[in-house]
N, C-alpha and C positions, 0 to 999 in steps of 0.2 A: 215491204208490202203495206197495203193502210187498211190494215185491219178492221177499221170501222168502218168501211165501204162494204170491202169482203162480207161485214156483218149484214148493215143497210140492205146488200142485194140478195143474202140469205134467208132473208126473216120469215118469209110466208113459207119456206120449206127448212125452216129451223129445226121442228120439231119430229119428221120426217129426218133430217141429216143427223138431228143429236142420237137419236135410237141407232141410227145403222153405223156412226161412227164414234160416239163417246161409250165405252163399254159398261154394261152393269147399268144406263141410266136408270131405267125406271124404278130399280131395286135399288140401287142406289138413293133415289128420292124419297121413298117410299120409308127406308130405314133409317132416314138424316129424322124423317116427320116424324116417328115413332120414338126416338131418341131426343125429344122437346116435352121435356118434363117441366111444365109451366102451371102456376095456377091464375086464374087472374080471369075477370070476361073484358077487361078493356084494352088487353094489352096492346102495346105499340110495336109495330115488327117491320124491320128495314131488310128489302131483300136487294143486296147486292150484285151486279149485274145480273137483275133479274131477266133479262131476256123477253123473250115473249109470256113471259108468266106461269111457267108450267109450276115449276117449286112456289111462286108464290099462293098459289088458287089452293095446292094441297094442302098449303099450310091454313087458309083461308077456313077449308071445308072443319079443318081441327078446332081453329078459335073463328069464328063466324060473326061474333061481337068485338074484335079485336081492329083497329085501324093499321093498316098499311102503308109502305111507302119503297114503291122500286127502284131503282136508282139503274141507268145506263147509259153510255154514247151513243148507242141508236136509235134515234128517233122511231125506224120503221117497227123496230122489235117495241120497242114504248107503246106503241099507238097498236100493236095487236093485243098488250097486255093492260091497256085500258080496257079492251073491249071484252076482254076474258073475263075480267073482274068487275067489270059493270056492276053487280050487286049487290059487292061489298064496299068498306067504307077504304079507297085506295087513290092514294096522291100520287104522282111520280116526277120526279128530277133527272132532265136532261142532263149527264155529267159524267166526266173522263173521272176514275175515281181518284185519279195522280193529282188532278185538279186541287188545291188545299184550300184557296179562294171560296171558290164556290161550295165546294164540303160543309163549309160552313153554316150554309143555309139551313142544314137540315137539325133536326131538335136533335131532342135523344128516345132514344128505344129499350124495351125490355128486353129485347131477341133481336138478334141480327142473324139473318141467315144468308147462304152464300154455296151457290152451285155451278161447278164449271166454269168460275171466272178467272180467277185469281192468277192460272198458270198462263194467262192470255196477257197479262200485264209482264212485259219483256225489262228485266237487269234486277237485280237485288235489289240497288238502291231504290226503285222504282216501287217495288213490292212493298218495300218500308214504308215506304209514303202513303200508298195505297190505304195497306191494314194502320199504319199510325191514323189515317184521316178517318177509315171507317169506324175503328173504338175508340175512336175520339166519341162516337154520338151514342155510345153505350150505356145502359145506366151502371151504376156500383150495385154490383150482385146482379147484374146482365148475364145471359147468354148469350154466345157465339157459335154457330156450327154451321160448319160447310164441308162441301164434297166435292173434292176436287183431284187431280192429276199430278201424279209425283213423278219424279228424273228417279231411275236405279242409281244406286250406290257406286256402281263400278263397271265397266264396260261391257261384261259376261250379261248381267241383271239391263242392262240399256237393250243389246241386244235382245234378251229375251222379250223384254217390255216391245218390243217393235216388232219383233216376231207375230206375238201376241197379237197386237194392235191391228198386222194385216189382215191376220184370220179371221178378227171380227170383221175386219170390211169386206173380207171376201164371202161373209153371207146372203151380202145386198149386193156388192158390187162384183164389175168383172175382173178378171186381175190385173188389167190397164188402169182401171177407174180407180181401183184400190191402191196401188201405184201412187198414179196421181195424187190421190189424198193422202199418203205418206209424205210426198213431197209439200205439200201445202203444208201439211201438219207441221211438219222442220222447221217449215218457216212462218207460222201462226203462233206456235204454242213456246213455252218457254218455261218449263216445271220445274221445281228443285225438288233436293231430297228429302225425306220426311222428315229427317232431322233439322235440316236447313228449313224448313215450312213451321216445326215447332218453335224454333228461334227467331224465328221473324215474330211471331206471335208474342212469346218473353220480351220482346224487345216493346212492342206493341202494348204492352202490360197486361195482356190476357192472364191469368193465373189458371191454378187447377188445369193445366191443357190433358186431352185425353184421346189415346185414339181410339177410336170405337167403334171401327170397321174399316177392314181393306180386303180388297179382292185385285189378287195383279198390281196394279199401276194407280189403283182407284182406294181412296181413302176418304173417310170421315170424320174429323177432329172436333173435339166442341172444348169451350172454353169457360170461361168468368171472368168479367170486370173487375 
């Protein structure tokens, strides 16, 4: 499937789809921002597929003085996330984050954050690339935290995890619809175990890695340069 299209034609019902189908978002978010123990009024902060802006604007409303810079392959979700941030001081980069070329562009940041992206980037080695290009533009004594989707351990915990997953959609959706989004899901997302998420990161050269919230399937990791 070509998931950035999928994206492209989701965008103006992103934020609608993220709540009925990504579980725990908004608590989720909410706790990623509360766990950014930073001081600074200038700080620099790189939001990682940022999407249409939801994690970035929160982060915005904490440091207000601080410049931004989103980074994604959707143009369409870009361009609703200029508009949300209109007021703040916020650049953004058109970019696949596998991309290593273009990565380059970007300076370096004090904080890098990162929500629901990561498990959408498909193979190990891919992922590598991914987090090697993003802490590449980290500073020494940088933050890293994101919130994202982990694979269970072992096929009992997969199941469970997918059990889980449909109940959430059967809050919004009908059981056809939720269905459906099971199956898209299979074939969108591509999560590892949290084990394997902390090791890409070591590999990455994050230090201090910590995890500092999970609920189900949904976890929050922050890190160091």
């Amino acid at each position: 499937m070509d998931i950035k299209k999928t994206f492209d034609d989701e965008a103006h019902e992103y934020e609608f789809t993220s709540r009925a189908v990504n579980i725990y978002f908004d608590e989720a978010l909410e706790t990623l921002v509360d766990n950014i123990k930073l001081k600074g009024n200038h700080l620099k902060i790189l939001d990682v597929c940022c999407g249409t802006g939801v994690l970035t604007e929160k982060v915005a409303r904490k440091f207000p003085n601080a410049s931004f810079t989103g980074i994604d392959f959707s143009s369409n979700m870009l361009a609703i996330a200029k508009e949300r941030m209109k007021k703040y001081n916020f650049d953004t980069l058109l970019c696949d984050i596998c991309d290593s070329e273009k990565m380059k562009n970007l300076k370096d940041f004090d904080l890098v954050i990162s929500s629901f992206g990561i498990h959408n980037v498909h193979g190990m080695e891919n992922k590598q690339i991914a987090l090697n290009n993003i802490l590449a533009h980290l500073k020494v004594g940088g933050l890293y935290i994101t919130c994202d989707l982990i694979k269970g351990n072992n096929e009992k915990e997969i199941e469970h995890f997918r059990n889980f997953q449909k109940e959430w959609l059967l809050k919004t959706y009908t059981l056809k619809e939720a269905e459906e989004w099971l199956n898209l899901l299979d074939e969108e997302d591509d999560p590892e175990t949290l084990t394997t998420n902390i090791d890409l990161l070591k590999t990455a050269e994050l230090k201090d890695i910590q995890l500092i919230w999970k609920k189900e399937f949904l976890t929050i990791l922050k890190g160091v340069k």
